[in-house]
ZAMARGU-4260 file (C-alpha; in steps of 0.2 Angstrom, whole numbers, plus 5000, padded with zeros to 4 digits):
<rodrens>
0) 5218/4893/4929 | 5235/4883/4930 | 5252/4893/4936 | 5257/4905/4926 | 5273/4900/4914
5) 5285/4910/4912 | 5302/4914/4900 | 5291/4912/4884 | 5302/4920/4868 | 5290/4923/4856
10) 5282/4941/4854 | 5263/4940/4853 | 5265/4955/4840 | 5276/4948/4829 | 5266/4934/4828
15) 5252/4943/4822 | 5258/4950/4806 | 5259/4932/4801 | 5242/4926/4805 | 5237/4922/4786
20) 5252/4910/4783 | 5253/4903/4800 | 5234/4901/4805 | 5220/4886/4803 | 5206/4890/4798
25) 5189/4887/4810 | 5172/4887/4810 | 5169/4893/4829 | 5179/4893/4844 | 5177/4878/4847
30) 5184/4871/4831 | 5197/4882/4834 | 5202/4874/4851 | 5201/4856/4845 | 5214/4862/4829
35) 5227/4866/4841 | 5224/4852/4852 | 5227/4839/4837 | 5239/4852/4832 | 5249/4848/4849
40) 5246/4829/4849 | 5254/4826/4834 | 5270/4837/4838 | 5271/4828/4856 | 5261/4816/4868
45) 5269/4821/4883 | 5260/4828/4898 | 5253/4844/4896 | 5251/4861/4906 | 5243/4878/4899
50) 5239/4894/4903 | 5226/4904/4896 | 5223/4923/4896 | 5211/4935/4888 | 5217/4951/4876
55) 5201/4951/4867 | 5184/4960/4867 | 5176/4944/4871 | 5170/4944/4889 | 5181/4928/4899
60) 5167/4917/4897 | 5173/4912/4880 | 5190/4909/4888 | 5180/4896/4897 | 5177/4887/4882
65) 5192/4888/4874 | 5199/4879/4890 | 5185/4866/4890 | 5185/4863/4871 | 5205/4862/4870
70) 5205/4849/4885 | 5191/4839/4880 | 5203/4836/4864 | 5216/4830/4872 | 5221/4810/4875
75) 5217/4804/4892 | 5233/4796/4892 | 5249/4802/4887 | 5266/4792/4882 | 5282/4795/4893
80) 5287/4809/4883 | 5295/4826/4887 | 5281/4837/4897 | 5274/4851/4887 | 5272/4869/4894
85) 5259/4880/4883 | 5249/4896/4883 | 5234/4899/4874 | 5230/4917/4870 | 5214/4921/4865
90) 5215/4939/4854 | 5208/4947/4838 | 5212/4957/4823 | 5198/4968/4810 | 5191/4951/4803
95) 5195/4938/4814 | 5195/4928/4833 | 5214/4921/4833 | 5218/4908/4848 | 5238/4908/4849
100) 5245/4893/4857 | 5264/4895/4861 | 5271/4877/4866 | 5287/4873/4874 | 5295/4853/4875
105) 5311/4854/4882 | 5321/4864/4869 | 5308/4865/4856 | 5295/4876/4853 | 5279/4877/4843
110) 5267/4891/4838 | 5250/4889/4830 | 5234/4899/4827 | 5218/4895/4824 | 5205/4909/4818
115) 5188/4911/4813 | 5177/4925/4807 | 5172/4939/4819 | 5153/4940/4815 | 5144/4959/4811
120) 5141/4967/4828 | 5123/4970/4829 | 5118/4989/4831 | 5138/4995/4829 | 5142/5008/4818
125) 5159/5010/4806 | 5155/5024/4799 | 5163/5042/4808 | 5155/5048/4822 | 5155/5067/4828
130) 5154/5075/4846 | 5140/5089/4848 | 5142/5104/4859 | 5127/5112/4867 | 5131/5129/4878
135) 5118/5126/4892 | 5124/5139/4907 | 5138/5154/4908 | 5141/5166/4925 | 5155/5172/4933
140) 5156/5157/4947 | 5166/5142/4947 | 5151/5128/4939 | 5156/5112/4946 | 5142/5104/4939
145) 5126/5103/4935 | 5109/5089/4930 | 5092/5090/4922 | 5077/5085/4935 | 5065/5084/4922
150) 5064/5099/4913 | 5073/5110/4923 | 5091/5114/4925 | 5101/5113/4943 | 5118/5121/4943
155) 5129/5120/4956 | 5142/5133/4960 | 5154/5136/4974 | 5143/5145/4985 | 5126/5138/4980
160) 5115/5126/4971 | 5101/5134/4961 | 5084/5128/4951 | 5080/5135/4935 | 5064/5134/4926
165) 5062/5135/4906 | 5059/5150/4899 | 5059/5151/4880 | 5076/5147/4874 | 5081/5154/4890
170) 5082/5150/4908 | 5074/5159/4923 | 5079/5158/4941 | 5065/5149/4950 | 5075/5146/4967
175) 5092/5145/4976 | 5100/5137/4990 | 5116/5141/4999 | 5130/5128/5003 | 5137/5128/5020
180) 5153/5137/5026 | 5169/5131/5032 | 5171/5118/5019 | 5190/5114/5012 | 5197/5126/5000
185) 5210/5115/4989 | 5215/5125/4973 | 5204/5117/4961 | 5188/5116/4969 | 5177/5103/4965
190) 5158/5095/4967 | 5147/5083/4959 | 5127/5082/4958 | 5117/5066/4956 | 5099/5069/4953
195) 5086/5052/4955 | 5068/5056/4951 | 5066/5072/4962 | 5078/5064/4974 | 5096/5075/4977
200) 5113/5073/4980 | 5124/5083/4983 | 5144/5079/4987 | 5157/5092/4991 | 5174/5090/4999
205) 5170/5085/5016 | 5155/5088/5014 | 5138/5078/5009 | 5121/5083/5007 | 5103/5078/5004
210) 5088/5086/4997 | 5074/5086/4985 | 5070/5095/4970 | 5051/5095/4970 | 5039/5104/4976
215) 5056/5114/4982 | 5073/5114/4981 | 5078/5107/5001 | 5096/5105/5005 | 5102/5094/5021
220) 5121/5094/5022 | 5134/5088/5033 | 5151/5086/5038 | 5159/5071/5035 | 5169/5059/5023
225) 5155/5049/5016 | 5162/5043/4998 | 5156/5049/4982 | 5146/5041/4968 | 5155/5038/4954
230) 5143/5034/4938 | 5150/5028/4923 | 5134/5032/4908 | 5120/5020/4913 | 5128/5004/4917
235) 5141/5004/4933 | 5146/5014/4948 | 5159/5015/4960 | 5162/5021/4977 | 5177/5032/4980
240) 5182/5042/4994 | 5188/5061/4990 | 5203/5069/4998 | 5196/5084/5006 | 5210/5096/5008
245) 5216/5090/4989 | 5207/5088/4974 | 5208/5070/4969 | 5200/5053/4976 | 5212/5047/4989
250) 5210/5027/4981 | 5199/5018/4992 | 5184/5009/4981 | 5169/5000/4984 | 5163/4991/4968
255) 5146/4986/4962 | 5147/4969/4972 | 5152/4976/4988 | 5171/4971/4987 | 5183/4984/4994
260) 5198/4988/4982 | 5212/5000/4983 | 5224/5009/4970 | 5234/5025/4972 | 5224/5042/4970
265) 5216/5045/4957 | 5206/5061/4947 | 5191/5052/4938 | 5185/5036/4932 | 5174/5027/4917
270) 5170/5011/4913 | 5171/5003/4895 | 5168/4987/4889 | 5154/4973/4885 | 5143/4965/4899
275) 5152/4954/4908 | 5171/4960/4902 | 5169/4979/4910 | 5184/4990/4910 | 5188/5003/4922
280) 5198/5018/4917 | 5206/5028/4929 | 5216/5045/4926 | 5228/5045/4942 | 5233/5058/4952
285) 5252/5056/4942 | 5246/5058/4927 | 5244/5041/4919 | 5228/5034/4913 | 5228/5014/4919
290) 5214/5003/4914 | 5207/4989/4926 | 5197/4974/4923 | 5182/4971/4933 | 5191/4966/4948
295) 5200/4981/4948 | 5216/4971/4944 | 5230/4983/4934 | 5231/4977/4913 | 5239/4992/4906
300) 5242/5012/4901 | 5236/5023/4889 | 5246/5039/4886 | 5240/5056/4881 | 5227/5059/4891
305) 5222/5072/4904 | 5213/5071/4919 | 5195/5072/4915 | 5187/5055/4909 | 5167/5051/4910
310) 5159/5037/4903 | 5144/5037/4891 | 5133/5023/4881 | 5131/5026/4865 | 5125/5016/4850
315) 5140/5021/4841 | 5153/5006/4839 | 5145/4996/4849 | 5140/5003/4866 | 5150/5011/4877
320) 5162/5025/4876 | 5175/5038/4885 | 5176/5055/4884 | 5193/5063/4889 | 5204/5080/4888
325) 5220/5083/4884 | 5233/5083/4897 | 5237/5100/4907 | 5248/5108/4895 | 5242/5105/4880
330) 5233/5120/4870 | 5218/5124/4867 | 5210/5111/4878 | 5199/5100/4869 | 5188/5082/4873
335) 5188/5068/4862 | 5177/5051/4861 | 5186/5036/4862 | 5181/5017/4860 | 5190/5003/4871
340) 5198/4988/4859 | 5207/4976/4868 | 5212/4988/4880 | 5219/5001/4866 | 5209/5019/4864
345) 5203/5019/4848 | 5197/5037/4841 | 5177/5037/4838 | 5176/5055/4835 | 5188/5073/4832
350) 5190/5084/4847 | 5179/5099/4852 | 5190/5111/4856 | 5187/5123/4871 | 5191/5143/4872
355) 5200/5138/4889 | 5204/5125/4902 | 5191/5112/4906 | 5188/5113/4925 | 5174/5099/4926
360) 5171/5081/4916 | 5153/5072/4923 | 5142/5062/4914 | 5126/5065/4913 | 5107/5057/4906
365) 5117/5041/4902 | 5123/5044/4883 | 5129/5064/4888 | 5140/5072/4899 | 5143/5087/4905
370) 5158/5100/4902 | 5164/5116/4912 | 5178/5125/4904 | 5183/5143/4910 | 5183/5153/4896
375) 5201/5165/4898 | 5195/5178/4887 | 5181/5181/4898 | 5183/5175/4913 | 5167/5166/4913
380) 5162/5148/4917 | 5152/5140/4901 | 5143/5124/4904 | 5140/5112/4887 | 5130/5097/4887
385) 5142/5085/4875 | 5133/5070/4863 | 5141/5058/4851 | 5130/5058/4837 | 5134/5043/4827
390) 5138/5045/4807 | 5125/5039/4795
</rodrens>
């Protein structure tokens, strides 16, 4: 990538609402970088410099091709002319890929855009989609969360984690383990389960344990600040390190590849995006959502949302999706599905509504997740299992 120039006075948005009387029309991105290139030529031969950024869905790999295509068009030699400054912005809009190049000669300026059709998204649905709520588990304890080893249900409470067995349409107590004392107390409580196979993990504040579901449930825990797993659906994880005495994750990350990364504390995170262009969303401990690229490098806010995210996949819109609630004061509490476009929440689905504040957002068997809210008219702790359900 070449410096980045800045001082540029034309407004990406604005430009936008002129793409059908401004743009050139393309085959493939390709054809799209070689337009501007000639494009560019023909206003002036001077020297050129550009930059080149990404507010597409397409992962940065295409950017890569704009650069190559638009260079490879260019003259090997240029005349003594005034030196050109240019960014090339790689975007999209509902039916087309748009590349924007904003040039800068001395005190003139240029703006083209080449586009070309955004083909039919294989497996994506338009049509609306819904959120299904399934009641799994009540009681009077805290739930902070709970999993499925096969066909079983494990809840885990604040003073114990316990098996269940299927009974009917019910579920009957098959056995019950106690978590260890002297752990934190913060005001909101909280605890996450990861279940692999008949393998069990358990993480607490301050506290990490170890066990089995199969032939019995076995629990090894101990003190320590071991960081949590953090899934997003099926397709990535992080490592994050929790604030024992608090009830947020204090900002120190290991991602996928090992790298070490570090934001400013943080309630829960979920990754969006296509292979290769992932997205991380993080509801931080001030009460903005900020999304992140894969490198964990800051690209923007979205507002409105509460503190409770989870990642699923879906087939709906294209893959991947967030679930998240509705800030703190905002009644009745409620989830809603989200898709990420260009780093914007789209709405994939109306809210369920809850019957009191949600005190837990995990997400669970890859296209679910799991949601505790404590029900104020009762007092007790309700459990659901939430779904998108695509629309026909």
């Amino acid at each position: 990538m070449m410096p980045r120039v800045n001082g540029w006075s034309g407004a990406l948005a604005a430009l936008l609402f002129l793409v059908p009387r401004l743009s050139l029309g393309a085959d493939d991105v390709a054809g799209a970088a070689q337009d501007l290139a000639r494009r560019t030529v023909v206003w002036n031969r001077g020297p050129i410099t550009v930059t080149y950024r990404n507010l597409s869905s397409l992962p940065d790999s295409r950017l890569t091709e704009v650069r190559q295509d638009f260079e490879a068009a260019l003259p090997r030699n240029t005349d003594a002319a005034i030196p050109i400054e240019a960014r090339i912005t790689l975007s999209e809009n509902t039916t087309d890929y748009l590349l924007i190049e904003e040039a800068r000669a001395g005190a003139e300026s240029q703006v083209w855009i080449a586009r070309w059709k955004r083909a039919a998204r294989s497996g994506a649905v338009s049509s609306p989609a819904a959120i299904e709520k399934r009641l799994v588990w009540e009681q009077d304890e805290p739930i902070l969360d709970l999993a499925f080893p096969g066909t079983s249900l494990l809840v885990l409470s604040r003073s114990r984690i316990t098996l269940y067995a299927p009974n009917g349409t019910t579920w009957q107590p098959k056995q019950s383990v106690p978590l260890p004392g002297g752990m934190p107390e913060p005001r909101d409580f909280r605890g996450h389960l990861r279940v692999n196979g008949t393998r069990l993990e358990v993480y607490l504040p301050g506290v990490a344990c170890q066990g089995s579901v199969e032939p019995a449930l076995t629990l090894d825990c101990r003190a320590g600040g071991e960081p949590w797993v953090l899934e997003s659906g099926s397709q990535a994880l992080l490592l994050a390190n929790f604030t024992a005495n608090r009830n947020y994750f204090d900002g120190r990350l290991v991602l996928q590849n090992g790298t070490r990364k570090s934001v400013t504390p943080f309630y829960s995170a979920a990754e969006s995006g296509d292979p290769g262009n992932a997205l991380w969303l993080l509801a931080m401990a001030d009460g903005r959502t900020e999304v992140f690229d894969g490198t964990f490098q800051e690209l923007g806010t979205i507002p409105g949302w509460g503190s409770d995210l989870a990642g699923i996949s879906t087939r709906c819109s294209g893959g991947s999706q967030v679930l998240a609630d509705r800030p703190a004061n905002d009644e009745p509490d409620a989830i809603q599905a989200y898709s990420i476009v260009n780093r914007s929440a789209v709405s994939l689905a109306p809210p369920v509504t809850f019957s009191g504040p949600i005190t837990a957002l995990w997400p669970s068997l890859g296209s679910s997740a799991v949601a505790v809210s404590h029900d104020l008219a009762t007092g007790k702790y309700a459990a659901y299992v939430l779904t998108v359900v695509c629309g026909p």
